[in-house]
SELUMLUM-757055 format. One record per residue (C-alpha): x, y, z. Coordinates in steps of 0.02 Angstrom, whole numbers, plus 50000, padded with zeros to 5 digits. Example, Ala and Ser with C-alpha at 12.3 -4.5 7.8 and 13.67 -1.06 7.14 Angstrom:
BEGIN
506154977550390506844994750357
END
This chain:
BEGIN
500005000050000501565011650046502255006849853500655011649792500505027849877502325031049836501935027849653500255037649633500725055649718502505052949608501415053849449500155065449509501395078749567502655076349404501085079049301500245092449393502105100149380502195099049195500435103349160500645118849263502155124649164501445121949006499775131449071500995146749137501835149048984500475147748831498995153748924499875166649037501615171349000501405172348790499455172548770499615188348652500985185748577500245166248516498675174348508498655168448307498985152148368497815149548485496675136348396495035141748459495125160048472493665160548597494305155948787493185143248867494425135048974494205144649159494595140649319492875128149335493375120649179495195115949252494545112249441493585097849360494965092349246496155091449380494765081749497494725071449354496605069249328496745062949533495695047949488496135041249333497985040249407497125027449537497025016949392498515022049280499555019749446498685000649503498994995149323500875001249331500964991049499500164976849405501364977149245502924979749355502294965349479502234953349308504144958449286504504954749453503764938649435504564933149276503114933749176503554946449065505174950548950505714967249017507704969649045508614982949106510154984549024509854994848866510574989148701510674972048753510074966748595510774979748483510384997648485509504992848305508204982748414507964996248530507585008748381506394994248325505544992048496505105008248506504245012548316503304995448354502544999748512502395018548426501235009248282500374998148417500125010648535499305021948384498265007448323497705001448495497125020648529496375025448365495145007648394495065008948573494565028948544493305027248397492225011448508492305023148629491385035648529489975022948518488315030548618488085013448728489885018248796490355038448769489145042548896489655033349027491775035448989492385046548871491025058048907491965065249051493505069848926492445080248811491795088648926493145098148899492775107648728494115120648718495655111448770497065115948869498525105648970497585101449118496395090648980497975080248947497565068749087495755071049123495145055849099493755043049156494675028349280494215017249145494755026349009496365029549091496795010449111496215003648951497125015848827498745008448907498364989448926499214986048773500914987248857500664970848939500294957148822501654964548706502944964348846502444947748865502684941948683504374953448659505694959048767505504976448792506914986448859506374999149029507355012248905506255009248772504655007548892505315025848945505495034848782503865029348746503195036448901503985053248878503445052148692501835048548759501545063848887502505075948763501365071848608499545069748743500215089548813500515092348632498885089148566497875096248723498995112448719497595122548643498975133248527499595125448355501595126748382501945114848225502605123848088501795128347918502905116847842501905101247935500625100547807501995095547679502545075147672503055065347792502805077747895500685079747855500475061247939500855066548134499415072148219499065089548241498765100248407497305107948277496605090048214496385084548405495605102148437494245100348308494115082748381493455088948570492135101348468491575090948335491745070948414491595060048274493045060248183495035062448216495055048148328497175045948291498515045648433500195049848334499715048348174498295050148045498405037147945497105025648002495905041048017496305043047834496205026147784494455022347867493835038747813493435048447996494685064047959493515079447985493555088647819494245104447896495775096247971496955103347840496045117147810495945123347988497915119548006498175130447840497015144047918497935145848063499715149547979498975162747889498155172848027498645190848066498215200648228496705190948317496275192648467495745180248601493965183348681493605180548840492205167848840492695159349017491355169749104489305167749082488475182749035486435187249069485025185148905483455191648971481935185148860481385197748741479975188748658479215168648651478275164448491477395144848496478045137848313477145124348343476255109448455478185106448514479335117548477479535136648535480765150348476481435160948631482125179748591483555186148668483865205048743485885202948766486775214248895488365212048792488355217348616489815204148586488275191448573487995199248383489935193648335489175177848304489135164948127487675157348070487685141748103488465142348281487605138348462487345147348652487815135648797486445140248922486325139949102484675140349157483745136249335482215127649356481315122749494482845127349584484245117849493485335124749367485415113349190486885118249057486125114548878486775119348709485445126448585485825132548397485495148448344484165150748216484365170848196485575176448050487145187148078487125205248004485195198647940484145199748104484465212448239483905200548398484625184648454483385167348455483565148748481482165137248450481865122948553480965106648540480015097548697481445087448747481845089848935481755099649090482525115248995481285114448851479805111448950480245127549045480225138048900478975131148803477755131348971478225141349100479525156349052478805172449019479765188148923480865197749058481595180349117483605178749120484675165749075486535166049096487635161548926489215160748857489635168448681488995160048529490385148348475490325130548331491335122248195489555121048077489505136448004489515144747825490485160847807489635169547634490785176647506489885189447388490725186047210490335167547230489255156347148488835138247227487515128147263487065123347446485965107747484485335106447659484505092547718483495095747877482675084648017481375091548123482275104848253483905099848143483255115548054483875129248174485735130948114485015127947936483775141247939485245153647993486395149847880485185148747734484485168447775486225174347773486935165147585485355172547515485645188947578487535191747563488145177647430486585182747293487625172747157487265157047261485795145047256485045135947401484175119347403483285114747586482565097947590481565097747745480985080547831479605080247985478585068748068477175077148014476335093047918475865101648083477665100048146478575109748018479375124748090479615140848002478465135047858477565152047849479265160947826480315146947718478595148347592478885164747592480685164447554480435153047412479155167747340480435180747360482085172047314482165162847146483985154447186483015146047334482085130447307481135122547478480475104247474479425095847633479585079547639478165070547780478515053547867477605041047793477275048247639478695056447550480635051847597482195059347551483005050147400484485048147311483775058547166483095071447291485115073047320485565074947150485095093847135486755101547057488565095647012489925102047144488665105847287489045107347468487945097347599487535103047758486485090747874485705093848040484435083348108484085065148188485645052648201484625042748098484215053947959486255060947955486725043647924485585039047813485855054747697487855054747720487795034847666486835040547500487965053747464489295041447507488235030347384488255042947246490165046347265490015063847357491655069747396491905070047580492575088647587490635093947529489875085847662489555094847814488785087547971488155093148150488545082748271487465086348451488225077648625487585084148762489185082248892488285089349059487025077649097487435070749249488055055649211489105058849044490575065249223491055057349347489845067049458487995061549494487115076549566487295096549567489115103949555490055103849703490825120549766492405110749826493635100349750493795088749876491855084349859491935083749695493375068549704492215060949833490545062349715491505056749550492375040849648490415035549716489795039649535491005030449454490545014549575488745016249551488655019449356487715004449317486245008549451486125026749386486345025949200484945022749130484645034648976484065025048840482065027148883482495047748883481655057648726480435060848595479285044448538477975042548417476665026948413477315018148264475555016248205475005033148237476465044748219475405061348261475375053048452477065061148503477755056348698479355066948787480065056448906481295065849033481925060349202481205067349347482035062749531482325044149512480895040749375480465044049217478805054349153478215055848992476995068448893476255071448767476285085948629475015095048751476015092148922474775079048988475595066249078475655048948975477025039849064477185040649242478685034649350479225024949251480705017349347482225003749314481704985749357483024978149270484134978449101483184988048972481464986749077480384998149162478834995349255477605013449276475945020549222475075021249089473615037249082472615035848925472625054548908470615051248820469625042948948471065047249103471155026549161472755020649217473595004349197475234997349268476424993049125478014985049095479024994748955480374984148849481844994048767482134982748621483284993048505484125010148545482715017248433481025008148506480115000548654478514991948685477374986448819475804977648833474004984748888472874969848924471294980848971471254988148800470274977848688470844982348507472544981848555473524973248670475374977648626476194994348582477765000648499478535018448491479885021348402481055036948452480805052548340
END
């Protein structure tokens, strides 16, 4: 227990060392003079952001620290081929040992990285990493316990299968922490010339950057070749690099700090969806591209819920700021039902990767491909090409769930009337889908899809289909990374550090009891799609309702994998029976009514 002691506050105080350094000198010492390197040129990372990262950091080095007792106790026993004395088989070998265990340490964290990307495991692991979006050196360790100990189990079975010098097991740890600081440093220090072979095949401080704010692609360690060669580069990678090394006098803005929005206005689009106006106190709010999102705090019913929400105002088109939110959770039920105009909501600056920046002597074509609330970014970005890029045309294929659900239909009509280069097609579940033909508008066009995971992969596979090049495809990716259980905490924030440790240790040995998320969101009965449940979590149950707030669903609570056992209020004639919901398939459940006499079993499927 002393050795393990020893070894742990040896790591943690080394790391917290050279973390600190690199902090002190980027984001201190030479923040304006790198202030054109600075990837992300708005400043998210504060002191909250960093007090949680380094919470984080003091327990994932319980596990990095037990495995490194583990692999050193194999040695010890003979079970492994470690040796001491370097260049015992050459210095050739050792040169060898260490670009193998580069290539398997690369391969084993580009795999390990993109499973863990998958939505039955990001929310419960990696989640806690990206909850850091604008990353800095105190993100180079902030890892989930598991996380920490899996990335690294390689080491083992090939130390078992080679022998493995401690030289060469040391060069690839100090390879290891310079190139994880490296990529977490928040500042591009590689020069221009790294976009030139070989050099173009290391991995970036920019391509891990986008990485943290986009999620599904640049899943590489060292390199990029298996990012390349199974197609998940992001498409701006290069061009983002490029950007940087040509950037003269920017300046960093402060966006560490939340700032108030009082509610200007709340106009009812429709059954489910409301748009919310904005009176900013800071006229930095309007430096905003269309396209981009607020992260919200706002407090109901006493507790305070972060949530991201897209802009659908225009940039230099529409002089007030407005999001437009669909019945999801607490946060949308709040606006939709109970907020009234002279409300305020704390928020950070508008920031986002899925934008379109409009260049008046151009002349493209735009698709967008829209799903339900997926139109929000769209219907920003779509006001502003038409108004400042007039050579341009714009095609919006918009899918919904049905006719009543279509937001901004009065003013896209409208916009069709008044702008010949922009061409508006609905397309209703049920009876009209989106098609490969449908995607065939123009030769060269750009793509930009927002919308259900379901519909983005579906449309990205036919344009993958119809040999779309993947630099005109544009995608929004949405991860919410503050529910409670995508940290390590389970509850509200805690004011202290030392809590906070305590709260992520329990919540990280009682993630299977509280984790169940797949029963959360918007449903439809798959034989009558018009019959629309919400399904949020409230205390330790679940309630749903439906597109008039009556309650459908009630406590609904966890009786075992994938089951639930509640309520069911026929919102018609207001009986109630008990029911025992099945989660068959991360996009429908059913459950069985035995009072009813045309039907006995139901299935929703989610929206």
């Amino acid at each position: 227990m002393l050795g393990f002691a020893q070894q742990y506050l040896t790591t943690v105080v080394a790391a917290l060392i050279i973390m600190s350094a690199a902090y002190f000198i980027f984001w201190k010492l030479f923040e304006n003079r790198l202030s054109n390197r600075k990837i992300q040129l708005s400043r998210r990372a504060g002191w909250p952001q960093i007090k949680e990262e380094i919470g984080a950091t003091l327990l994932s080095f319980l596990g990095s620290t037990a495995f490194t007792l583990v692999i050193l106790s194999f040695k010890d026993n003979g079970l492994t081929k470690f040796y001491v004395e370097a260049g015992q088989y050459g210095w050739w070998y050792e040169a060898l040992t260490v670009l193998t265990m580069l290539i398997i340490s690369d391969t084993w964290f580009y795999w390990s990285h993109r499973a863990m990307h998958h939505p039955t495991l990001y929310k419960y692991v990696h989640a806690l990493h990206h909850k850091s979006l604008d990353v800095n050196p105190y993100t180079s360790t902030s890892f989930h316990v598991i996380e920490a100990v899996w990335l690294t189990v390689w080491i083992l079975p090939v130390a078992m299968v080679m022998p493995v010098s401690m030289t060469a097991l040391g060069i690839m740890q100090v390879l290891g922490t310079f190139n994880n600081l490296k990529s977490h440093l928040g500042y591009e220090l590689f020069p221009k010339f790294f976009s030139m072979p070989p050099f173009n095949m290391l991995v970036t401080a920019t391509n891990h950057s986008l990485h943290h704010t986009q999620y599904n692609g640049n899943y590489g360690l060292f390199f990029r070749f298996w990012d390349i060669v199974c197609g998940t580069e992001l498409n701006t990678t290069t061009s983002t690099f490029d950007e940087i090394h040509h950037r003269k006098d920017e300046v960093i803005v402060d966006n560490t700090r939340y700032r108030t929005l009082t509610i200007s206005k709340l106009v009812k689009e429709t059954d489910n969806t409301v748009s919310v106006y904005f009176r900013p106190t800071d006229k930095e709010f309007y430096n905003y591209k269309a396209g981009q999102y607020l992260t919200l705090r706002v407090t109901v019913d006493g507790k305070t819920h972060s949530r991201c929400f897209s802009l659908s105002s225009s940039p230099d088109v529409d002089d007030f700021l407005r999001i437009t939110v669909k019945l999801k959770g607490e946060v949308s039920h709040y606006f939709y039902n109970t907020a009234q105009v002279g409300d305020t909501v704390q928020s950070l600056l508008p920031v986002g990767d899925f934008t379109v920046t409009p260049v008046a002597a151009a002349a493209k074509h735009y698709v967008m491909v829209a799903g339900g609330s997926g139109i929000t970014p769209l219907y920003s970005m779509l006001k502003q090409i038409l108004r400042f890029e007039p050579h341009s045309n714009v095609t919006l294929l918009f899918a919904n769930t049905s006719e009543e659900n279509i937001i901004f239909r009065e003013e896209l009509g409208r916009l069709a009337q008044q702008c010949s280069q922009f061409e508006y097609v609905d397309f209703i579940s049920g009876i009209k889908r989106i098609t490969k033909d449908d995607l065939t508008v123009a030769p060269n066009a750009s793509y930009y899809i927002c919308g259900p995971d379901s519909l983005k992969e579906g449309i990205v596979q036919a344009l993958k289909d119809l040999k779309i090049s993947k630099s005109a495809i544009h995608v929004e990716h949405f991860v919410d990374g503050y529910v409670p259980w995508f940290g390590l905490t389970s509850g509200p924030k805690k004011k202290t550090l030392s809590k906070t440790v305590v709260a992520a240790f329990l919540g990280f040995v009682f993630t299977t009891a509280s984790a169940q998320t797949e029963i959360m969101g918007n449903w439809h009965d798959k034989n009558h799609p018009e019959k629309v449940v919400t399904i949020v979590q409230s205390a330790n149950h679940f309630t749903g309702t439906d597109k008039k707030g009556k309650v459908v669903f009630k406590e609904l609570k966890p009786v075992g994998p994938k089951q639930y056992k509640g309520m069911l209020i026929d919102p018609d004639g207001n009986d109630t029976f008990t029911i025992l919901v099945t989660v068959t398939s991360k996009n429908e459940f059913t459950f069985k009514v035995r009072k009813f006499v045309f039907r006995k079993e139901f299935v929703f499927v989610k929206e």
